[in-house]
N, C-alpha and C positions, 0 to 999 in steps of 0.2 A: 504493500500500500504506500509506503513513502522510502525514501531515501534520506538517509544525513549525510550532508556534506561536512568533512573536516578539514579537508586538504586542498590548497590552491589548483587554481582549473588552470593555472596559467595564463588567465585570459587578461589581454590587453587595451587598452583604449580606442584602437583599432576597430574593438568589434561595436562599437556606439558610431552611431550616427551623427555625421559632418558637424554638423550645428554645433550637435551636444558638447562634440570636442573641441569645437571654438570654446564654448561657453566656458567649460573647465578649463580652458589654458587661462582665458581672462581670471578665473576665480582664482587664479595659482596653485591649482592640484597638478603635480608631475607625474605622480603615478597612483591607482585605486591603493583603496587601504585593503586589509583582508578581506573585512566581511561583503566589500564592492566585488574584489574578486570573483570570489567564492560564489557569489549571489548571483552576479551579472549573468553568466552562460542559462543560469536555469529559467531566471527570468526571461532571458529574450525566446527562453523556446516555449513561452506558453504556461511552463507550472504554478502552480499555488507554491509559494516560497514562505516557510517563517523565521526569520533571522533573529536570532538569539548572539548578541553583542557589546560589549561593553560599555558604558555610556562616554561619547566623542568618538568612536568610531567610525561613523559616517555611514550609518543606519537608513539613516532618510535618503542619502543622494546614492547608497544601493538599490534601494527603491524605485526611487525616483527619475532616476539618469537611463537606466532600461527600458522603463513604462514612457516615458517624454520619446528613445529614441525608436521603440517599437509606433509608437501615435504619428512620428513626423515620417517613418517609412510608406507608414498605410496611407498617410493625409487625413485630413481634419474631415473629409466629407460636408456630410450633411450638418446643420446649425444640431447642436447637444450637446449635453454633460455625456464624455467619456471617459473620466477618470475621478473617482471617490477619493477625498482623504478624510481620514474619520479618524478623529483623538477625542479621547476621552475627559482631556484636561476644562474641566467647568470653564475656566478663565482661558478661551484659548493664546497661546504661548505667540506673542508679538514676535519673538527671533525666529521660529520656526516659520511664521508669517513670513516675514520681510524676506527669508531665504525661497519660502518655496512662489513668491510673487519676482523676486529678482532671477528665478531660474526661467519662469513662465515668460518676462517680458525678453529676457535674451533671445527664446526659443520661439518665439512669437506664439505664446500658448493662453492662452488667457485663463487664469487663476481670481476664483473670487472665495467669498465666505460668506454661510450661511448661521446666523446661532441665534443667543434670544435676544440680542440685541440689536440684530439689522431692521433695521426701518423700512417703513410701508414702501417707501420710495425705492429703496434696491431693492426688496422682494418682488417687486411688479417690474425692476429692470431686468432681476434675471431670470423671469419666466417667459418676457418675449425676449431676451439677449441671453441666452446662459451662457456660461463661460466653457470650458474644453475641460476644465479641472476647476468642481467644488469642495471647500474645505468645510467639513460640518463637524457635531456631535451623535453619539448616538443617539438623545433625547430628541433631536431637530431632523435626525435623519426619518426618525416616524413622521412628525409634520411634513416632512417634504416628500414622503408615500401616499400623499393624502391630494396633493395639487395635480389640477387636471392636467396642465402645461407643462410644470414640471413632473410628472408622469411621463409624459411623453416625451421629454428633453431626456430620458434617464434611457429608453429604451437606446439611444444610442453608447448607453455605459458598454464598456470592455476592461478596466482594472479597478480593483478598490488596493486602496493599502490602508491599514489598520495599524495607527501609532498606539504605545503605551501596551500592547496585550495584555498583560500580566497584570492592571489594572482591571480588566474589565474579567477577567477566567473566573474568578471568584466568588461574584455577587451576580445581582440579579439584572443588573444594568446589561451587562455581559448575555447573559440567558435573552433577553430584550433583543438586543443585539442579531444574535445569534438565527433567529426566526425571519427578523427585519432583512437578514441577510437570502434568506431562503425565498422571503416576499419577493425581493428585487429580480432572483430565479428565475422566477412563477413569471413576475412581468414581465421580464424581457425576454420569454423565453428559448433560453440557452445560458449555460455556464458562462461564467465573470471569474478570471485570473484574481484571484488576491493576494496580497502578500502582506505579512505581518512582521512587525518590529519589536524585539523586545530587549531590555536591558538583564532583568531579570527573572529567571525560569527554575522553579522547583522542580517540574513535571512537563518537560517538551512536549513529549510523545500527546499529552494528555490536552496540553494547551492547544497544542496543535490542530488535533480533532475539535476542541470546541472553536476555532476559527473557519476551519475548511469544509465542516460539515461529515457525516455519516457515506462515507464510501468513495469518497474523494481521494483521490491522490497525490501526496503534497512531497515538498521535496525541505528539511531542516536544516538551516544553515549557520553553523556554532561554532561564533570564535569565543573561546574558553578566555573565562576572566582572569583577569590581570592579578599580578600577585599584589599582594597588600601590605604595608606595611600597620598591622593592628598590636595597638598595646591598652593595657588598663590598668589605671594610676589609682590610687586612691592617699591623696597628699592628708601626712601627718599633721594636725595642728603644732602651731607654736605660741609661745607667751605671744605674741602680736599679733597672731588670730584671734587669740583671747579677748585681744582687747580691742580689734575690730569687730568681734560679735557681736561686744556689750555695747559697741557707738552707732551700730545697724540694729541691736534689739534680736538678733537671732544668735543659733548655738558655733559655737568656736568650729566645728565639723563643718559646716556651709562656710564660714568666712576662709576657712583653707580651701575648700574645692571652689570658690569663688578667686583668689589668689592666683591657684594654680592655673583657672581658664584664663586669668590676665596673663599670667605669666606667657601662657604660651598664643594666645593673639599677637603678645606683644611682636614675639620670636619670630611672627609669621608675615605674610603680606595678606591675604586675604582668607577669612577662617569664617566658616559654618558653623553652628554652635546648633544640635539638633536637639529636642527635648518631645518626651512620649505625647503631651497633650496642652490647649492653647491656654490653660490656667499657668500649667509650668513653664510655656516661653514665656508669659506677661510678667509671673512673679521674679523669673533668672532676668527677663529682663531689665525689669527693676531694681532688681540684688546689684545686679552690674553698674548702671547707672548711679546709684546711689554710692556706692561703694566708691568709685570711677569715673567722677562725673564727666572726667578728659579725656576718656576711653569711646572712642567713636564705635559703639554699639547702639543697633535699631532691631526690633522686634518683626517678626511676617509671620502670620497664620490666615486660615482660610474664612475667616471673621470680619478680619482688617476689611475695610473698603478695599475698591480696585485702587482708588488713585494711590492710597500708601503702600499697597505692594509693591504699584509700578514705582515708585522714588526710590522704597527701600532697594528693590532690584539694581534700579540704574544709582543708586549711593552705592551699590557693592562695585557694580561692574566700572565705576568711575575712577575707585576707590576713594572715594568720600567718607566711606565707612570700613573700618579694618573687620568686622564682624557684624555675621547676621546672627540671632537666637530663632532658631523657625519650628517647626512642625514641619509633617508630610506634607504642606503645599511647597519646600524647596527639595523635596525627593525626585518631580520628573524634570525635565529635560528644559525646565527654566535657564535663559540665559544669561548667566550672572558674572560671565569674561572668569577668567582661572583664578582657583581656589587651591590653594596652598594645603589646607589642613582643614580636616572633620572630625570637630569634637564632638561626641554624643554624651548628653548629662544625664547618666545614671544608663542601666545598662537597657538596650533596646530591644529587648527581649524576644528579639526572632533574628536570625542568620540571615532572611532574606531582606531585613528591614536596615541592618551594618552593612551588608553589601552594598544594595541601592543607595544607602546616604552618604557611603565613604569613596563609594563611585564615582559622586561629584565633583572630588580633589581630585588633579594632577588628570584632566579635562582630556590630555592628550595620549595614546597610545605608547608613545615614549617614558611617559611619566610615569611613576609610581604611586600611586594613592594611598595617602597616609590619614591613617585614622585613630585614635584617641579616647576610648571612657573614662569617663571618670567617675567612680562608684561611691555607692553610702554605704549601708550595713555586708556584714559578710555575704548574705548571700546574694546580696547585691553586685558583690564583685566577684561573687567562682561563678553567679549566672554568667556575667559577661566574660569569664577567660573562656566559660565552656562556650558560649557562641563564636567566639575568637577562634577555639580550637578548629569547630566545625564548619566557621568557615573559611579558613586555611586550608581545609579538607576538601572542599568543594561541598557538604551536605547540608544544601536548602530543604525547609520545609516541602514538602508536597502539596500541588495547588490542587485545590479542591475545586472540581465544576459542580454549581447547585444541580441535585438532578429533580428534573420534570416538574419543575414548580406551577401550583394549581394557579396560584394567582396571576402571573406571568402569562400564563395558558391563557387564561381571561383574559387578561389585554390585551393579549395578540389575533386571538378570536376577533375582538373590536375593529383594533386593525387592519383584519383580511377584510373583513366586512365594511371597511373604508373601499377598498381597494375593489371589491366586486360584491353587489351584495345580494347576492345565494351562491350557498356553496352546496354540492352534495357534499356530506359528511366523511367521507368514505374520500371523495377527493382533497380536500381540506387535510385528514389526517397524514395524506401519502405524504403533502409538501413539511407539515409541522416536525413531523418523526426524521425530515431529511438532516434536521438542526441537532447536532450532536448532546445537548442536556434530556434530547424527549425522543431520544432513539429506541428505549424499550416501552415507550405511552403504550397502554393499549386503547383501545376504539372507545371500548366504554368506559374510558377514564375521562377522553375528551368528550363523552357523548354526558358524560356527569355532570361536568363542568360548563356545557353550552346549556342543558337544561334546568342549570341553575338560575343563570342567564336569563333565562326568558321568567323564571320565575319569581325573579327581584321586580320591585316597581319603584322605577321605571323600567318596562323591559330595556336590557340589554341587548337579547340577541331573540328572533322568533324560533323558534325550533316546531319543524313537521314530523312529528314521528310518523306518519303515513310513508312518508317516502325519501325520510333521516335526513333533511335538509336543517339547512340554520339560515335564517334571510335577515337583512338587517332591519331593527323595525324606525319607525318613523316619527319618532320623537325626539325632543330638543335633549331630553335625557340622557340619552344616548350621546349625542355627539357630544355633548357639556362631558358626559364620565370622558370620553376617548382624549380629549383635551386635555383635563387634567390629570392623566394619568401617562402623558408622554415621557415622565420621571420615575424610574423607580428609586429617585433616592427618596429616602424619607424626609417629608417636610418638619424640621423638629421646633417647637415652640418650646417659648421661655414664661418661666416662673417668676412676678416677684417673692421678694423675700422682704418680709415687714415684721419688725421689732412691735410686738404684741402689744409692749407697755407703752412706746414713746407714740406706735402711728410711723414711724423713722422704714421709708425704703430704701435696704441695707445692698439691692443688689437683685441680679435675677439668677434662677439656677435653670440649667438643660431639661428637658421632658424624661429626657432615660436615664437621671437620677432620681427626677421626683418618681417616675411610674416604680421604679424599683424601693426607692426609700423613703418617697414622701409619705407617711404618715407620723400620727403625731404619737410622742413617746421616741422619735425616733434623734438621736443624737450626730450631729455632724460638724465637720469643720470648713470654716466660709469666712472668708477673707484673714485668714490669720486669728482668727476668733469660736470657741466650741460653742454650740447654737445646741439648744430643744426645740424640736414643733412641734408647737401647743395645740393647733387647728390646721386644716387645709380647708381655706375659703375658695372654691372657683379657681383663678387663677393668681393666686395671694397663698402664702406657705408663711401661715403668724410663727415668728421663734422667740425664743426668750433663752438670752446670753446664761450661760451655766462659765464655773471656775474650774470641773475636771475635764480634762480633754479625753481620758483615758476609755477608750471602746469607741471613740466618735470616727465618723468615714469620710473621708477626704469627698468636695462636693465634685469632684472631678473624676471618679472611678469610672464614671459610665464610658469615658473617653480610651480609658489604660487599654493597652494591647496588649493583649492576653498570651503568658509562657506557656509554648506548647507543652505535652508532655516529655517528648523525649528532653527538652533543654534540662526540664525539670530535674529527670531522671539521671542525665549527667551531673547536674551541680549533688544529687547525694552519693554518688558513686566517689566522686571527689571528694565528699567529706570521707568520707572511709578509706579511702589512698590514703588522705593525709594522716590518719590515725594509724597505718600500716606502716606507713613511710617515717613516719617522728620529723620532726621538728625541722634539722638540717636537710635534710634529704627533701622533704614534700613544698620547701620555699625555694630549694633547688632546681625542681620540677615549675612552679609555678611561676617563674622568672624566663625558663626557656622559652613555654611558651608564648609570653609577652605581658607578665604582670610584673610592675614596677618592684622593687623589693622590700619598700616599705609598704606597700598593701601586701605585697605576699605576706611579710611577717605579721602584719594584723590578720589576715587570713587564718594565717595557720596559727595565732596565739586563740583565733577566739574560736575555733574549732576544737583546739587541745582543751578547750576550759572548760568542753562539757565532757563529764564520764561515757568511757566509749558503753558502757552498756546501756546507758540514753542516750544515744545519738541517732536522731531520726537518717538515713539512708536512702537509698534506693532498696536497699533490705530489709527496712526498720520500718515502723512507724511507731512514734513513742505519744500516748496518750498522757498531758500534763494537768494532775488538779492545781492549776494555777492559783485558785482563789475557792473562797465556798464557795460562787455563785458562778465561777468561769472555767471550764476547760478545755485546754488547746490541743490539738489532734496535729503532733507535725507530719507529714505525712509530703512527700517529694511528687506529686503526682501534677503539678500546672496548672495555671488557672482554672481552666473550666474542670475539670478531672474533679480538683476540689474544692469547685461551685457543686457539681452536684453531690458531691460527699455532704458535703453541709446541709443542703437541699433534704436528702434522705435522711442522716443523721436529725436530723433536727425533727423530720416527720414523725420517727418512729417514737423517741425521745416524746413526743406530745402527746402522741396515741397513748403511751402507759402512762405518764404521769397529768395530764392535762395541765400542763404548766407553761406560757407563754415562752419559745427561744428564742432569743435574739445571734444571728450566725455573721461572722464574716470568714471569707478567708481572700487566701493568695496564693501564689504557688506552692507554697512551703507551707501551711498552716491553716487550719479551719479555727476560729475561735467561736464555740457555743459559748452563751450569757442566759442565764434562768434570771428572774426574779426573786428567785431565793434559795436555797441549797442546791446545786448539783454534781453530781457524786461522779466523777469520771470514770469507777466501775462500771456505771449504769454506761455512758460513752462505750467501754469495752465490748459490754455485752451488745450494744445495740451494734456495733459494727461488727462484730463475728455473726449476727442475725443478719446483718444485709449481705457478707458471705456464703450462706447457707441457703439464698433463694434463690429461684429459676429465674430465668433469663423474662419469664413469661408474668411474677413475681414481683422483679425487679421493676420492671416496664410499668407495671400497673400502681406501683411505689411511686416511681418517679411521676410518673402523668399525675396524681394527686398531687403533687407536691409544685409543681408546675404550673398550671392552672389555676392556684393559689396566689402565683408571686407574682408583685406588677411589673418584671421584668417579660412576662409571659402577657399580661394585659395590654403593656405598650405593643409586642411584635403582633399581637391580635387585630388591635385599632388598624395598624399600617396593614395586613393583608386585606383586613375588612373595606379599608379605603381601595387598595390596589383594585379589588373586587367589584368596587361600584356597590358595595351592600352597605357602607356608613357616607354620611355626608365629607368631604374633603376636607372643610374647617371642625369637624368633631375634636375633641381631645380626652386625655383620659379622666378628666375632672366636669366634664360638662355632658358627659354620657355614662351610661350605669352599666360599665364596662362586665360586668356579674352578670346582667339581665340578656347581654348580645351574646355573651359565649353561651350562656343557656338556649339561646334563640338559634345560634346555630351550631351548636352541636349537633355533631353526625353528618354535618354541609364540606365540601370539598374547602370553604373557609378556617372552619375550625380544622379538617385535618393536615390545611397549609402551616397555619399559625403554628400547630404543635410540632409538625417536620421541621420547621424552620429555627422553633426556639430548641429544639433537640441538637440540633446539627449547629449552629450558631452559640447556645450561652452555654454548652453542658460539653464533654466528653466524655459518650456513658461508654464506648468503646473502651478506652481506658481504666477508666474504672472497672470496665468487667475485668479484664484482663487482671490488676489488681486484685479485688474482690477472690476470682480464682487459685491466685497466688497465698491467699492469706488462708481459705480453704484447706489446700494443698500443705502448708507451711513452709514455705519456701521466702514467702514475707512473715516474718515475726511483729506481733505488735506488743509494745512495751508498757505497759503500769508504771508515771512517776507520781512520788504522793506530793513531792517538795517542785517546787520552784526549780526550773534551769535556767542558763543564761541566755540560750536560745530563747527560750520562753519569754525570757523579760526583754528582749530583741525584737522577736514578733508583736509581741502586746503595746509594747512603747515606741514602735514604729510607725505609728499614724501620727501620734502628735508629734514625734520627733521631727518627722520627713516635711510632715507639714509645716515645720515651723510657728507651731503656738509663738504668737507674738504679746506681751504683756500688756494689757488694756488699756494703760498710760500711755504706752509710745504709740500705740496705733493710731491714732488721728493723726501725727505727726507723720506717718510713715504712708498714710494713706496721699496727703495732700503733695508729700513732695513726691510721690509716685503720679498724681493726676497732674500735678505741674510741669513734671517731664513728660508726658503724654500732651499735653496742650502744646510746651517748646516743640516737640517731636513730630508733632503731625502737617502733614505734607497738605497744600492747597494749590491751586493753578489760577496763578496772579496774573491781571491784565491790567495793561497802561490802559486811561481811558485818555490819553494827552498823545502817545506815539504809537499805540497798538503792540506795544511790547507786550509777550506774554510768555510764563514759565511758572514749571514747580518746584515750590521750595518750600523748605520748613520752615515753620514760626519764628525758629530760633533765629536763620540767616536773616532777618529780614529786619533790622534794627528800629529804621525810623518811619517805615510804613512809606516810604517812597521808590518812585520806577528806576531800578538801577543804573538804565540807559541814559534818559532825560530828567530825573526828580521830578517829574511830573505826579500824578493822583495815581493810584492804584486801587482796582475792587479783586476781590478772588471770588472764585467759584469753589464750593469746597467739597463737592462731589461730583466726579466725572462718573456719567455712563453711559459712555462710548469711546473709543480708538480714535474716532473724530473728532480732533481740538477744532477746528474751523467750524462743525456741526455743533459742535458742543456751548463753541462763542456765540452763535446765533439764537441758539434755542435758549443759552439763560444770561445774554444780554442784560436785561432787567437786573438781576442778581449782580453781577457786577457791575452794575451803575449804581444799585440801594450800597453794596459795602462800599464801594469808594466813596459815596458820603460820610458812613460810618469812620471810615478810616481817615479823612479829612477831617473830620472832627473830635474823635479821641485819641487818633497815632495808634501806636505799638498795641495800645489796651485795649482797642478793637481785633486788632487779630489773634492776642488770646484767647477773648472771649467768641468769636467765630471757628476757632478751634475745637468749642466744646460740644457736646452733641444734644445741642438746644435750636427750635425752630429759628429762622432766622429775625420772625417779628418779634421776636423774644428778646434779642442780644444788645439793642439800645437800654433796654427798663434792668436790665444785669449792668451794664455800664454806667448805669446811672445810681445805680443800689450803690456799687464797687466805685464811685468814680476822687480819684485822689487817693488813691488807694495803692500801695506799695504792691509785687505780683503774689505774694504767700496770699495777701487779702483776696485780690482780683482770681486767682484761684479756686482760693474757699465760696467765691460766691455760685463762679463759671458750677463748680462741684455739687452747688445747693440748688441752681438751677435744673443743674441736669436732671437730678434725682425727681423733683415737681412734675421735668417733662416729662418721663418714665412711668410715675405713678399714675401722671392724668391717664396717659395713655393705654396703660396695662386696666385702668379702670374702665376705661371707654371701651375696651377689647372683651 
C-alpha cells in the first residue's frame, strides 16, 4: 500500500520546470534540501506524498515547487481553484503567506486566502475570479463546500497539500477534515494528489492513513530529526535568592529558576521560554518583569489579541526582544527569524511536545537545537530527564486517530446534505467509510445517527425508511445548526469570580475548571490567593478568601497536558535504579544523560530520603495515611491512569461508607480527602477490590462514576451542541445538565459523550493492565501508617508550585503586574497631520506625538485584519476620537486606552485618575476594567 522513502533519489533541479528554476535561483536556493529531494520524484509522478521533516527544512517549497511545476507543465486551463493549501493554524501564519504569494507572483500563479476574516468584498471577488491556489482552514474549507460558484471553481482542483498534520490526527477537527476530504472526491469526481507536511510524527504509518484515506496508496517521506542538544537544570538557591524571594513575595526555589532563565537569555541572542498553560506564561511572565525590569521579555499565548502576537512576533524577529515566554501558539511554524535556545519551565510532559518546541532553535538544518528544562520538585525533574532520554531515542508518543465519532458523523451528514440533498443511504455510506477514522462504521451505525437526525426538532436531516434515503429538510434550523457547527473546536466561556462578602470581581475562570470543580465546598487557588465557593450563581462562582492553601487546585489544571503513562512508568523505574545504584553511581548516570549535577544531587538526595520499602515505583504502589482525614495513593501510572484510579477509588470508598470524597491526583499521586476519618486500610482494600473485577465490572464502575463528574457534563454539553440537540449558546450553568443526559441516554449523543470522555480524561487501558498486575502480584502495594517525604512533596505541591503569595503584598504585586501589561501592550498608531502609521508599545511612545513630524496621533487598539489600509478606513473614527484624547491628556491617554475598557469609557477614567502619578493612573485603568467585566458578565 505505501512506500517510505529514506534515501536520496538523487534528483536535481533539472527535473522542475523552467520558471520554477528561475524562481529558486532569484530566492538563493543552490541546491534542494533533503526532504525536497526525496519528495520531488514522487510528487511529480502523481502520488499522495507525507513528508515527515524537521522544522526549517523546507517542507513547504517540497511541496510546493513540484505541485506549481506539474500546474505550469499542464497550463492553467480553464478559470478555477487547482491547488488546496489547508493549515490548520487559527491565526493563519503571515511568513508562510508572504512566501507562498511571493512564489505565486514569480510563477505567475495566482495565490489568494480564504478564513473568517475575508470580507464580503473578496469572497464575491473570488467566486467570479478564483485564484489557481487557495489558502484556507479546515473550519472555512466546509463553508466553501457549500458555495455554488465556488463549487464549481473547485471541480477544477488537482492537488491539496495539508500543513501542520500532526495537528489535526488527533482530534476531531482532523476526523472533520478527513470526510471534507472524501466530499471534495465525491465532487469532482476523481482522485486529488495530496500531500502532507509534518514536523512531528509518533505514528507515520497511522497519520498517514488518516490523511490519504482507506485504500489509497501513498508514498512516506522521512528525514529523521536532528540531534539535540537537551539538558535539565534545576538551579540550587542561594542566600541572594533568598532575599530576592522575600522582595518578589515568593519562595527562594522560583527566585533561582527565575535567575537561572536570566542567566541564560542573557548568554543567548534570541530565546523561547515555553510554559504548559496561559496562566503560567502570564505569571513567568510577570516573575520576569518584575524581577528584570531591563530584561527585554514579552509574553504570547493564544488569548493575546492578534495585534500583540503580531509585535511580540516581529519584537523577537527584530530583536527588540531577547525572549518570548509562550505556550503552544509558538510551537508551529511561526516566523520569529533564528532562535538560539528553548527553555521549557518545568518539565513538558510529552516527548513529542520537547521535540516540537526545541525544534524551533537553531531554524536551520546545519544547526543544532539546543534545549533547556528547568525543573521544580523531584519528580518534576526525573519526568523531564526521562522525556530527554526518550527523546534522544527517537520514542514519540503514538498519535491517536478519534475513531468513528457519532457527533462528527452528524455534521458531516449536514454537510453532504449541503452539497446534494438526497442521498441513498447505502451511497452516502460507501463515500463516509472511504475516510480512514469511519473505515469499520457499519450501515446501521450511520443509519442511527441520521434517524436521530430527523428526530431532533428542528429536523436535521429527513430520513425514508421506505426506500433508506436521508433528504435534506427545509428549515432555517437546519442551515442555522450546519453554520455553527463548521468548528469542532469547543466554544469555551468564562466564569466571573466575585468575593461573596465585598461584591469585589476578582477575575474570570475557564468553563473546564468550573464544569469539573465549580461547586461550592470546593477549595482552589486564583491569583496567588486560596479561595472557597460559597455558591454558583449563573454565571458568577461567589468565593470567600480562606488562610490554608493546603488541598486547594490550581484554577488552571483544566489547561495541564496530561503525562502519558509510559513517561510515568519511567520516572518510577528511575527511582529504583537510583536506590540500586546508591548515591555516587545513580548522579553519575543522571548527568550523562543530560541532568545538570546539582539537580542530579537533589534528585538522588530526595529519593534516598524515602525508605526503599516505601518507595512508590513502577513496582510499588505505597498507600500513605497522610493525615486522619487524607490518604495519598503514590502510584506511577500518568495522569489520566490516575484520574481514573481516583474516579473509582473514591466511588467504591462512598458506596460503603456514604461519606463525601474529595480526590485529586497527578501523575504520581491520587490524594483522597473525607470529611472526617479515613483509614487508608479501607484505600487498600478498596483497591485490591477494583483488582478482582471483570473487565465487564470495571466498565460498569467507571461509567457510574463518570456520568457523575462535571468533567463528563462539560464533554456532554459540547457533543450535544456538535449534535444540533442543545442550543449553541447553552452552558453548563444555565441548563440542567442531569435532566439532558437523562433525556438522552441510550441516543448515539450520550454514547459519543461517554466514548469520548473514556478515550480523552481516563486511561482505563492502563489501569487495566495495572489493576492485573496487582492481581497477579507482580505490583506490590505498600501500607505506610507515618508521613513520607514524598508524601509531604505531593500534598504541599499545589501551594508551593502555585506560589501562595501573602495577602499584604498582593495588591502590590497585582498592580505592578497590570502596569506592565498597560506599558507592554502593542497598539497601531496613526498620524492624523502626515499619515504616518505603526505598532508600538505604550512604553516606546513617550510624549504621545508622531515620530516622523510631532504632529497629533490617535491609535486603533484592535486590528482584525492583515489589512492596515482596510483597517484605517473602516475605524477612521476611532482614530480621530483618540487623537483628541491624546491631544488633551498626553502619555495618560495611552495608558489608559491600553486597558480593556470600552472606549467611551476612557475620558470619565482620565478624569477620575487625572494629575495622577502612573501607580494611581493604573489603579484606576484596573478599577475600570473590573466594572466593565462585571457589567458585562451580568448582561450575558
Amino acid at each position: 500500500m505505501f512506500l517510505f522513502s529514506t534515501g536520496s533519489d538523487g534528483v536535481s533541479l533539472s527535473s522542475l520546470h523552467e520558471a520554477v528554476r528561475r524562481a529558486l535561483e532569484e530566492r538563493g536556493f543552490v541546491e534542494l534540501t533533503e526532504p525536497q529531494k526525496r519528495a520531488l520524484p514522487h510528487i511529480l509522478e502523481g502520488k499522495n506524498v507525507l513528508i515527515v521533516a524537521p522544522t526549517g527544512s523546507g517542507k513547504t517549497e517540497a511541496a510546493l515547487l513540484p505541485i506549481m511545476s506539474k500546474f505550469l507543465a499542464e497550463g492553467p486551463g480553464d478559470p478555477g481553484i487547482y491547488i488546496l493549501y489547508i493549515t490548520p493554524l487559527r491565526a493563519l501564519n503571515r511568513d508562510l503567506l508572504d512566501r507562498l504569494k511571493w512564489w505565486g507572483a514569480k510563477l505567475n500563479v495566482s495565490v489568494d486566502v480564504r478564513h473568517g476574516d475575508t470580507d464580503e468584498t473578496d469572497r464575491q471577488r473570488q467566486s467570479k475570479n478564483p485564484p489557481h491556489m487557495l489558502i484556507t482552514t479546515p473550519e472555512m474549507l466546509q463553508a466553501i463546500l457549500t458555495g455554488k460558484r465556488l463549487l464549481e471553481h473547485l471541480r477544477r482542483l488537482r492537488w491539496i497539500i495539508v500543513d501542520e498534520v500532526h495537528e489535526l490526527a488527533e482530534d476531531k477537527r482532523g476526523v472533520q477534515l478527513s470526510v471534507a476530504l472524501e466530499r471534495i472526491r465525491y465532487h469532482v469526481g476523481r482522485d486529488i494528489q495530496i500531500v502532507g507536511l509534518s514536523a512531528t510524527v509518533g505514528s507515520i504509518d497511522e497519520v498517514a492513513k488518516f490523511l490519504f484515506g482507506v485504500g489509497r496508496p501513498y508514498v512516506v517521506v522521512q528525514v529523521g530529526t536532528r540531534d539535540m542538544d537537551l539538558s535539565v537544570v534545576r538551579p540550587r538557591p542561594t542566600a541572594r535568592d533568598a532575599e530576592e524571594a522575600n522582595r518578589l513575595g515568593t519562595h527562594e526555589e522560583v527566585a533561582a529558576r527565575l535567575r537561572s532563565i536570566k542567566e541564560m537569555v542573557e548568554r543567548h541572542k534570541t530565546t523561547l521560554i515555553f510554559v504548559n498553560t496561559r496562566s503560567m506564561a502570564e505569571l513567568l511572565g510577570f516573575r520576569l518583569s518584575q524581577a528584570y525590569p531591563d530584561l527585554p521579555v514579552a509574553v504570547h499565548h493564544s488569548s493575546l489579541s492578534k495585534m500583540v502576537r503580531l509585535s511580540v512576533e516581529s519584537g523577537l524577529k527584530s530583536g527588540a526582544l531577547k525572549a518570548v515566554v509562550a505556550t503552544s501558539s509558538l510551537e508551529l511554524g511561526i516566523d520569529i527569524g533564528h532562535v538560539d535556545l528553548v527553555i521549557q519551565y518545568l518539565s513538558p510532559h510529552q516527548v513529542v511536545r520537547l521535540v516540537q518546541r526545541v525544534g524551533r532553535s537553531g531554524h536551520k538544518l546545519t544547526l543544532t537545537p539546543k534545549g533547556v528544562i528547568v525543573a521544580d520538585d523531584v519528580n518534576d525533574a526525573l519526568e523531564a530527564i526521562e522525556i530527554v532520554k526518550r527523546a534522544k531515542a527517537g520514542m514519540l508518543e503514538q498519535t491517536r486517530v478519534p475513531h468513528k465519532p457519532y457527533d462528527v458523523l452528524a455534521n458531516q451528514v449536514a454537510a453532504f446534505l449541503m452539497l446534494k440533498p438526497r442521498w441513498r443511504l447505502q451511497e452516502l455510506y460507501e463515500v463516509i467509510t472511504r475516510a480512514y477514522p469511519y473505515r469499520d462504521l457499519t450501515l446501521d451505525e450511520l443509519r442511527r445517527v441520521v434517524k436521530f437526525l430527523n428526530e431532533l426538532r428542528p429536523r436535521l436531516a429527513l430520513y425514508f425508511e421506505e426506500d433508506d434515503t436521508v433528504v435534506r429538510p427545509r428549515n432555517r434550523g437546519f442551515f442555522r445548526y450546519f453554520f455553527e457547527t463548521l468548528s469542532m473546536i469547543p466554544d469555551e466561556k468564562q466564569y466571573a469570580v466575585v468575593n461573596s462578602k465585598t461584591g469585589e470581581l476578582i477575575g474570570t475562570l475557564d468553563e473546564a475548571f468550573v464544569a469539573e470543580y465549580g461547586a461550592p465546598g470546593v477549595k482552589f487557588v486564583f491569583r496567588g490567593r486560596p479561595w472557597l465557593i460559597t455558591e454558583v450563581d449563573g454565571r458568577a462562582i461567589k468565593v470567600i478568601e480562606v488562610d490554608d492553601p493546603s488541598g486547594a487546585i490550581p484554577s488552571w489544571i483544566g489547561e495541564e497536558v496530561p503525562v502519558p503513562f509510559e513517561v510515568a512508568q519511567g520516572v518510577g523505574r528511575m527511582k529504583r535504579e537510583i536506590h540500586r545504584l546508591g548515591k555516587r553511581r545513580a548522579i553519575a548516570v543522571l548527568t550523562k544523560i543530560g541532568m545538570s549535577r546539582e539537580a542530579a544531587e537533589f534528585v538522588v538526595g530526595e529519593v534516598l530520603s524515602q525508605p526503599a520499602d516505601y518507595l512508590p515505583d513502577d513496582e510499588t504502589i505505597v498507600v500513605e495515611q497522610y493525615a486522619e482525614n487524607i490518604v495519598i495513593v503514590h502510584a506511577h501510572l500518568g495522569t489520566l491512569a490516575n484520574r481514573a484510579l481516583s474516579k473509582l477509588l473514591s466511588e467504591i470508598i462512598i458506596r460503603e461508607t456514604e461519606l463525601p470524597i474529595g480526590f485529586h491526583q497527578d501523575a504520581y499521586s491520587v490524594i483522597l480527602q473525607a470529611s472526617r476519618g479515613l483509614d487508608a486500610e479501607l484505600v487498600v482494600r478498596s483497591l485490591m477490590k477494583l483488582a478482582e473485577l471483570s473487565p465487564a465490572g470495571l466498565a460498569e464502575l467507571v461509567k457510574s462514576a463518570l456520568v457523575k463528574s462535571g468533567s463528563f457534563k462539560r464533554r456532554f454539553l459540547y457533543v450535544a451542541k456538535r449534535f444540533g440537540a442543545v442550543d449553541k449558546e447553552a452552558d453548563i450553568h444555565n441548563v440542567s445538565i442531569g435532566k439532558l443526559v437523562e433525556a438522552f441516554s441510550g441516543t448515539p449523543v450520550f454514547d459519543e459523550a461517554l466514548r469520548e470522555a473514556l478515550e480523552q480524561d481516563l486511561d482505563l487501558e492502563s489501569l487495566w493492565r495495572v489493576l492485573q498486575r496487582i492481581k497477579e502480584g507482580s505490583i506490590r502495594v505498600v501500607l505506610s501508617r507515618g508521613r513520607t517525604r514524598l508524601g509531604e512533596i505531593a500534598y504541599e505541591k499545589l501551594a508551593h508550585r502555585l506560589e501562595i503569595i501573602p495577602p499584604e503584598r498582593l495588591r502590590k504585586l497585582v498592580l505592578e503586574s497590570v502596569k506592565a501589561r498597560l506599558l507592554n501592550t502593542s497598539m497601531m498608531f496613526v498620524c492624523a497631520d502626515c499619515g504616518w502609521t505603526g505598532v508600538m508599545r505604550v512604553g516606546e511612545m513617550y510624549d504621545a506625538r508622531c515620530p516622523k513630524c510631532g504632529g497629533r496621533l490617535g491609535v486603533i487598539r484592535y486590528l482584525s485584519t492583515d489589512n492596515l489600509e482596510k483597517e484605517l478606513r473602516r475605524k477612521r473614527e476611532e482614530a480621530l476620537k483618540t487623537a483628541e484624547l491624546l491631544e488633551k491628556y498626553g502619555w495618560k491617554a495611552l495608558v489608559a486606552l491600553a486597558g480593556r475598557i470600552p472606549l467611551e469609557d476612557i475620558e470619565s477614567v482620565l478624569k477620575r485618575a487625572n494629575g495622577a502619578d502612573l501607580n494611581k493612573l493604573a489603579e484606576a485603568v484596573m478599577e475600570a476594567e473590573r466594572e466593565h467585566l462585571k457589567a458585562r458578565i451580568l448582561e450575558e
